[in-house]
C-alpha positions as CSV (number, residue, x, y, z in Angstrom):
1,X,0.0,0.0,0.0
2,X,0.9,3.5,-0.5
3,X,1.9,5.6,2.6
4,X,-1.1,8.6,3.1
5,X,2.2,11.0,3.7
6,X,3.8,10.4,0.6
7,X,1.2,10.0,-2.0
8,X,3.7,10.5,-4.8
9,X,5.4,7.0,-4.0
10,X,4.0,4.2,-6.0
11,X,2.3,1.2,-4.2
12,X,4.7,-1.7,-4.1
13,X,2.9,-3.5,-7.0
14,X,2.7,-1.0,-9.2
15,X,6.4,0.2,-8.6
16,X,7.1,-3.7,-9.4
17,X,6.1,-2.9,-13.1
18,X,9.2,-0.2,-13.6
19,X,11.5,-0.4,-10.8
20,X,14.4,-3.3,-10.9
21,X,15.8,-3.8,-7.4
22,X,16.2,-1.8,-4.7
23,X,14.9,1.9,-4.6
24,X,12.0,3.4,-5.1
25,X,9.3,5.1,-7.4
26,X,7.9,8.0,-7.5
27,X,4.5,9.2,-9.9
28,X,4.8,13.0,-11.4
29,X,2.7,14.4,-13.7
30,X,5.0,13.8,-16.5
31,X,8.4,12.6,-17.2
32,X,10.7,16.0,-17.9
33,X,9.6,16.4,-14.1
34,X,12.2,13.8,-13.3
35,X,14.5,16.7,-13.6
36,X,12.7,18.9,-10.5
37,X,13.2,15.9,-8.3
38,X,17.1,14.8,-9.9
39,X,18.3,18.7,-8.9
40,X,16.4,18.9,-5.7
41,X,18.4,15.9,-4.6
42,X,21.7,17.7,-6.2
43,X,20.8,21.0,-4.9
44,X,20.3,19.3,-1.3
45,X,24.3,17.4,-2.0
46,X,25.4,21.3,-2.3
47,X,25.4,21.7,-6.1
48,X,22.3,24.6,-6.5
49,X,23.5,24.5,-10.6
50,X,24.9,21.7,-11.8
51,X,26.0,20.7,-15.2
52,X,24.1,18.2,-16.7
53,X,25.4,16.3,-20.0
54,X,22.6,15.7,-22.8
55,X,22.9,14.0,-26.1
56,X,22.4,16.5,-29.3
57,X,19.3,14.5,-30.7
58,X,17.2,15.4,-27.7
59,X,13.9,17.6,-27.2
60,X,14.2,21.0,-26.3
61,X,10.5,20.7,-24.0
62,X,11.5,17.5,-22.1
63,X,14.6,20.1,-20.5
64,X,12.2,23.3,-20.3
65,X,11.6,21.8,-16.0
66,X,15.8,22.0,-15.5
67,X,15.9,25.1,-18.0
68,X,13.9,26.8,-15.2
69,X,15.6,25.7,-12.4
70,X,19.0,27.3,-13.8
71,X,20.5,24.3,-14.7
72,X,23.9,24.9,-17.3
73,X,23.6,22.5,-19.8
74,X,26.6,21.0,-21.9
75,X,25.7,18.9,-25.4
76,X,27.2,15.8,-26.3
77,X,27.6,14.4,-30.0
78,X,25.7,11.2,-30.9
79,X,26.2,9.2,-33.6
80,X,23.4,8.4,-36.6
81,X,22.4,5.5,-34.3
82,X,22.2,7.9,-31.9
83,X,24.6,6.8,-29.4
84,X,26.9,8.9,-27.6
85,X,29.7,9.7,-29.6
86,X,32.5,8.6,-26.2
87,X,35.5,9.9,-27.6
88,X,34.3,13.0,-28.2
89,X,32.5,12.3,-24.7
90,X,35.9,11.6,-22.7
91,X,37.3,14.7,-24.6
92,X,34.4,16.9,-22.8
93,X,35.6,15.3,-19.5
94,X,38.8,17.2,-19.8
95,X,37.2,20.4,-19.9
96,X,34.6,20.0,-16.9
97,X,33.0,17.1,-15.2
98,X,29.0,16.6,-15.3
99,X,26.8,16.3,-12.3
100,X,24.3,14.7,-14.1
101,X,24.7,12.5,-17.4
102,X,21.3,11.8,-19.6
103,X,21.1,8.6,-21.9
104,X,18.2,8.3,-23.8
105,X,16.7,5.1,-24.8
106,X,15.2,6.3,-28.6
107,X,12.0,4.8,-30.2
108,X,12.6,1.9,-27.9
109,X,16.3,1.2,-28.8
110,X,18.9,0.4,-26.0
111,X,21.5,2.3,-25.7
112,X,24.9,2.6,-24.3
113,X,24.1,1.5,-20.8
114,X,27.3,-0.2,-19.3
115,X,30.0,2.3,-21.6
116,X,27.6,5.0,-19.7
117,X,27.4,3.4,-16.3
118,X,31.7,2.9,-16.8
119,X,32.4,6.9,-18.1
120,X,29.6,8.1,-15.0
121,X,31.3,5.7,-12.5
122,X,34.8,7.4,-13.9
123,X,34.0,10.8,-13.2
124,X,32.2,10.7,-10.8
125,X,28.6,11.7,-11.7
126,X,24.6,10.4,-11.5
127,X,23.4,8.5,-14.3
128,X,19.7,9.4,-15.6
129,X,18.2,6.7,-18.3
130,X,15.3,8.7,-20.1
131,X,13.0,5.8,-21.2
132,X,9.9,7.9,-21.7
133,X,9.9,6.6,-25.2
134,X,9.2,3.1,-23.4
135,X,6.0,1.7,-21.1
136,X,8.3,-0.5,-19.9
137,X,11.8,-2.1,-19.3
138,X,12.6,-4.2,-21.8
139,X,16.1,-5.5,-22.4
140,X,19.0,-3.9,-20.0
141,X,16.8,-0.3,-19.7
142,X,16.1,0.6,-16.3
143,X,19.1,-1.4,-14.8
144,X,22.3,1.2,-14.7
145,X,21.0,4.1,-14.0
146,X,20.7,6.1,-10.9
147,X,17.4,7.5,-11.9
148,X,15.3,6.1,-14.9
149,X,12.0,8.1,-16.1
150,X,9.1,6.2,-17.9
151,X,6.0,8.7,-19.2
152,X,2.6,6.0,-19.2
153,X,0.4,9.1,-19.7
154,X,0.9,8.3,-23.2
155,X,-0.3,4.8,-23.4
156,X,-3.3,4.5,-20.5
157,X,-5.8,7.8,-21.3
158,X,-4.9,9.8,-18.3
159,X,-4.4,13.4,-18.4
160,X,-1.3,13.4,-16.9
161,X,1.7,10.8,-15.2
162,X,5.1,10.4,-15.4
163,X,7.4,8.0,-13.4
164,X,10.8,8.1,-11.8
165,X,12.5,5.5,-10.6
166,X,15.3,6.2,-8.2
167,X,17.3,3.4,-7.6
168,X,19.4,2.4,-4.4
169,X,18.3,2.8,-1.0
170,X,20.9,5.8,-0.2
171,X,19.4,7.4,-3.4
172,X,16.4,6.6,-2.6
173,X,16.5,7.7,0.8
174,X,17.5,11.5,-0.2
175,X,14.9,11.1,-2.9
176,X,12.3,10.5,-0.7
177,X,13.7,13.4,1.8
178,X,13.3,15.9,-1.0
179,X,10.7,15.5,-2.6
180,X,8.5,15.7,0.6
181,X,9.9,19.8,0.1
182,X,9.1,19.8,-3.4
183,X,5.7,22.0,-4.6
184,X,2.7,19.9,-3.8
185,X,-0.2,22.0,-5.6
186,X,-2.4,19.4,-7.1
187,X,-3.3,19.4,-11.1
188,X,-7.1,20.3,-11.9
189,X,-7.1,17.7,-14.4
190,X,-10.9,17.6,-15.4
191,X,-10.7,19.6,-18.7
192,X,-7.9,16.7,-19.4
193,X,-10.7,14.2,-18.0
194,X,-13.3,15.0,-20.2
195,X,-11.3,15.6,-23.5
196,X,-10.0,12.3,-22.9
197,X,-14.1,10.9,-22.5
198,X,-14.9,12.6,-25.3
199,X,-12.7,11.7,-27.9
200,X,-13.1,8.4,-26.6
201,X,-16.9,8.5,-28.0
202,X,-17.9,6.1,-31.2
203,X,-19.1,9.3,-32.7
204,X,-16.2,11.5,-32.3
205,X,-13.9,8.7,-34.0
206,X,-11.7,10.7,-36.2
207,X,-10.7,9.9,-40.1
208,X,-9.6,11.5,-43.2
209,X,-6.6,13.4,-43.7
210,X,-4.2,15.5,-41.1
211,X,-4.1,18.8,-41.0
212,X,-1.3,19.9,-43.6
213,X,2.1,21.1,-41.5
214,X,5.7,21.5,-42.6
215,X,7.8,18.5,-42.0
216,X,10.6,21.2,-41.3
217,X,8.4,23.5,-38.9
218,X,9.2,22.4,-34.9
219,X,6.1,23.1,-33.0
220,X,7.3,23.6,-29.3
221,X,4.8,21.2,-28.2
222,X,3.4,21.2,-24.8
223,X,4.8,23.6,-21.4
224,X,5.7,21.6,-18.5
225,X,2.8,20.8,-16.4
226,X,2.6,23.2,-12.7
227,X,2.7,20.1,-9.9
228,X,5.7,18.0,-10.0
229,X,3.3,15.3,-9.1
230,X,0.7,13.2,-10.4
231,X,-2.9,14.0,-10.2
232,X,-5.3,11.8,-7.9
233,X,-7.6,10.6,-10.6
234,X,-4.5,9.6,-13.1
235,X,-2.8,7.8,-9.6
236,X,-6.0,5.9,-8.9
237,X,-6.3,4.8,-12.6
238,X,-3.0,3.6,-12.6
239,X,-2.9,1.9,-9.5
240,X,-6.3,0.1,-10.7
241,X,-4.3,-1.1,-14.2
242,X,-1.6,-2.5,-12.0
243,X,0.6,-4.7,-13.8
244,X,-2.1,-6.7,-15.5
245,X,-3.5,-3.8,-16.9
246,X,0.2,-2.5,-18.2
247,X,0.7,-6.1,-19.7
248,X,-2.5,-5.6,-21.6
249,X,-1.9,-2.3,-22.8
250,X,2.0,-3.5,-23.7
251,X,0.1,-6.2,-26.0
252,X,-2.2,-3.9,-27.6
253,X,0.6,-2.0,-28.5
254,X,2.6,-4.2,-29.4
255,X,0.3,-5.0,-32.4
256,X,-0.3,-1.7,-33.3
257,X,3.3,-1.2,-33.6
258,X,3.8,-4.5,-35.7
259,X,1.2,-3.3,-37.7
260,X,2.4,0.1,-38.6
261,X,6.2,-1.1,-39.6
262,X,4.5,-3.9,-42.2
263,X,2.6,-1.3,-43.5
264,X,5.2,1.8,-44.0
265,X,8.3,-0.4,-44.9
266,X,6.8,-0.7,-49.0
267,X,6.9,3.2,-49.0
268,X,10.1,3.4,-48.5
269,X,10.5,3.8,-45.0
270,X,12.7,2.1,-42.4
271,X,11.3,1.5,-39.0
272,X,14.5,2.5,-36.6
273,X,15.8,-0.5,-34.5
274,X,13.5,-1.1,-31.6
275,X,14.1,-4.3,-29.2
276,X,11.8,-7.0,-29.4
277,X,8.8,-6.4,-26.9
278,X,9.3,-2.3,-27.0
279,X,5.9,-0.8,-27.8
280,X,7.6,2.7,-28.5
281,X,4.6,5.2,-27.9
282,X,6.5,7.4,-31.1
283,X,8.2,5.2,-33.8
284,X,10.7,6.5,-35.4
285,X,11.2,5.5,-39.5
286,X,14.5,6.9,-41.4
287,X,14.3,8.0,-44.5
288,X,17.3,8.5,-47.6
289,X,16.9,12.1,-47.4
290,X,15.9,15.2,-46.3
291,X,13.6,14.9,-49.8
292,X,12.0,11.9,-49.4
293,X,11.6,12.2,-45.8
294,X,8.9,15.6,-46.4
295,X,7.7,13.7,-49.1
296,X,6.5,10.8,-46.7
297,X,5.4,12.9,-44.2
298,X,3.1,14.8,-46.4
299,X,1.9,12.0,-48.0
300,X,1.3,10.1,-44.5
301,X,-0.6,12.9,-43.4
302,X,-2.5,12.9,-45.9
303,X,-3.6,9.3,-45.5
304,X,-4.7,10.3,-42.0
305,X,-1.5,9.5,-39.9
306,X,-0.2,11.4,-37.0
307,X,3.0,12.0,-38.8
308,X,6.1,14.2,-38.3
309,X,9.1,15.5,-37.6
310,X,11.5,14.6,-34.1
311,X,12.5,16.1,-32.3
312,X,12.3,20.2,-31.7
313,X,16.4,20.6,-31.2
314,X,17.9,22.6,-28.8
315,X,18.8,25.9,-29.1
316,X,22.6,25.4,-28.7
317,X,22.3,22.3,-31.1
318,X,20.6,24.8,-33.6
319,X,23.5,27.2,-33.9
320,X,25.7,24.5,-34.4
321,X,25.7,22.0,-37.4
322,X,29.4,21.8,-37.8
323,X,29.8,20.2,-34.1
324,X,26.4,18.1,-34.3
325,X,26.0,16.8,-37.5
326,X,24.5,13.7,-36.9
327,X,22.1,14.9,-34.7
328,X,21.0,17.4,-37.5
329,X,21.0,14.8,-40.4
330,X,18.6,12.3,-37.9
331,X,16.1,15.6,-37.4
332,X,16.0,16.0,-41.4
333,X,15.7,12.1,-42.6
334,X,13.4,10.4,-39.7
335,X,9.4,10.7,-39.6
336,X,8.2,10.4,-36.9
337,X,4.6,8.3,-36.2
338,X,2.6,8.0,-33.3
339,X,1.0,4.4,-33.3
340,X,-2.5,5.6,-31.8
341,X,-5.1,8.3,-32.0
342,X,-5.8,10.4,-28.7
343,X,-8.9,8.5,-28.6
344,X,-7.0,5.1,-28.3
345,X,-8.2,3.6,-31.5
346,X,-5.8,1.4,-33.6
347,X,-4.9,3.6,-36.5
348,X,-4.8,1.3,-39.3
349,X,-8.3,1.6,-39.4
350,X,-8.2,5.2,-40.6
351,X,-4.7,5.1,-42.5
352,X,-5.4,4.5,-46.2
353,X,-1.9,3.8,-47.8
354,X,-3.7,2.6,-50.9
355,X,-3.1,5.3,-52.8
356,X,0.5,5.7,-51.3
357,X,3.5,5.0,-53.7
358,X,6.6,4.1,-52.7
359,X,8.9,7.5,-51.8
């Protein structure tokens, strides 16, 4: 059971689902708020502005929480399978050390988890594994990092939820002594509730074509949620899915995800390496160029899918194409897809490719 003091910490059951060994888990109201609990427990070690290390392929509104805290953030290059780059990586080392060292797992990929668990061990910093792509562990994810980040919001029709897991019971332990500082103002999620109900209607099924954007635009997407942590209704709904409900939702997707890559591989797009059992909630197809990748996204959106461009790069990336080219060339060749409508519906039955050619 949950203790009634600290309703942000998971029920044992639930935490089972994400957390690998000893530590704990904590429920936000989304993922990128793993970073106000990661530099309340720095700020509480003495470091009020630490560095944190990020890969150059990364979204600039999943740092917009540590942006705001005052964070100072150094880039690292990744490669076009979007790994770190580590000799460029141990060259950076030379210059400054980071306090915090991010390693995304992308479109349910696995990265570099024991070279980053050596180099973070090395010099002497935290280790965050961002899995938010990910319902779930699959694979090594979720078993070298100091703190690993999982966003179910996006697969289980809540308004809001993100999840940290802190591991280690030292960690842990300081975790758990900040966060009970941390701002506790609760989410008014029922505007979230109802869209959510609504869309979810027979009647409000949506087909036909998607709005017409520019595969090169980079909306900003969505401002970081006010409470760190998760709403009530979106806690009780998860704790009622448990892990049964997860391993449902995990199959569902599973399909839908199977489904897409048969269907988009003929047109000339090549799903990115996933591991077998990730249900990726964005999946991630690369493309030969920066031509036939706005060609497919066009002509995806036009057959009704929720297609686009990943991700919105960061501002220091940006002014920088010489230092991070790989990260530039992955933002102009891969489409990005999300597998299901808001309304939870497998796509497929809306996405008509028939009149697709190959790009």
């Amino acid at each position: 059971m949950r203790d009634a003091d600290r309703p942000w910490q998971a029920a044992a059951a639930l935490a089972g689902v994400w957390q690998r060994g000893p530590g704990v888990t904590l429920l936000l109201s989304q993922a990128s708020h793993a970073y106000s609990v990661i530099l309340a427990v720095l700020a509480a070690r003495g470091q009020p502005v630490p560095e944190i290390w990020v890969p150059a392929y990364f979204c600039e509104g999943a740092l917009l929480p540590a942006r705001r805290a005052g964070a100072r953030f150094r880039f690292y290059a990744v490669t076009e399978a979007m790994t770190p780059v580590w000799p460029t990586v141990e060259a950076m080392s030379r210059d400054s050390r980071p306090d915090l060292f991010v390693l995304p797992h992308f479109f349910g990929a696995e990265s570099d988890g024991a070279e980053a668990r050596a180099f973070c061990d090395r010099v002497g910093c935290l280790l965050h594994e961002d899995a938010a792509h990910l319902l779930r562990p699959v694979g090594t994810v979720g078993t070298v990092g100091d703190f690993v980040s999982f966003s179910p919001r996006k697969y289980c029709g809540i308004a809001d939820g993100g999840v940290l897991v802190v591991r280690g019971t030292a960690l842990a332990t300081e975790a758990a002594q900040v966060a009970t500082r941390l701002e506790t103002a609760p989410y008014d999620t029922r505007r979230e509730r109802f869209l959510l109900w609504r869309n979810g209607l027979p009647w409000m099924v949506r087909s036909g074509p998607q709005p017409s954007i520019a595969f090169d635009s980079d909306p900003f997407g969505a401002s970081s949620l006010p409470s760190v942590w998760i709403s009530a209704p979106s806690s009780n709904r998860l704790h009622r899915l448990g892990p049964a409900g997860l391993d449902r939702i995990a199959a569902r997707e599973a399909a839908t995800v199977a489904d897409l890559e048969r269907a988009l591989r003929p047109l000339g797009l090549e799903p990115l390496p996933r591991l077998a059992g990730a249900t990726p909630y964005i999946l991630g197809f690369r493309a030969a160029s920066h031509a036939v990748a706005m060609r497919a996204h066009d002509a995806l959106r036009r057959a009704g899918a929720i297609a686009g461009s990943w991700p919105r790069l960061p501002p220091e990336v940006v002014a920088a194409p010489e230092q991070y080219g790989a990260a530039h060339a992955l933002r102009q060749t891969v489409v990005r897809i999300s597998p299901r409508y808001e309304d939870r519906r497998r796509p497929l039955a809306f996405l008509d490719t028939s009149a697709m050619t190959p790009a």
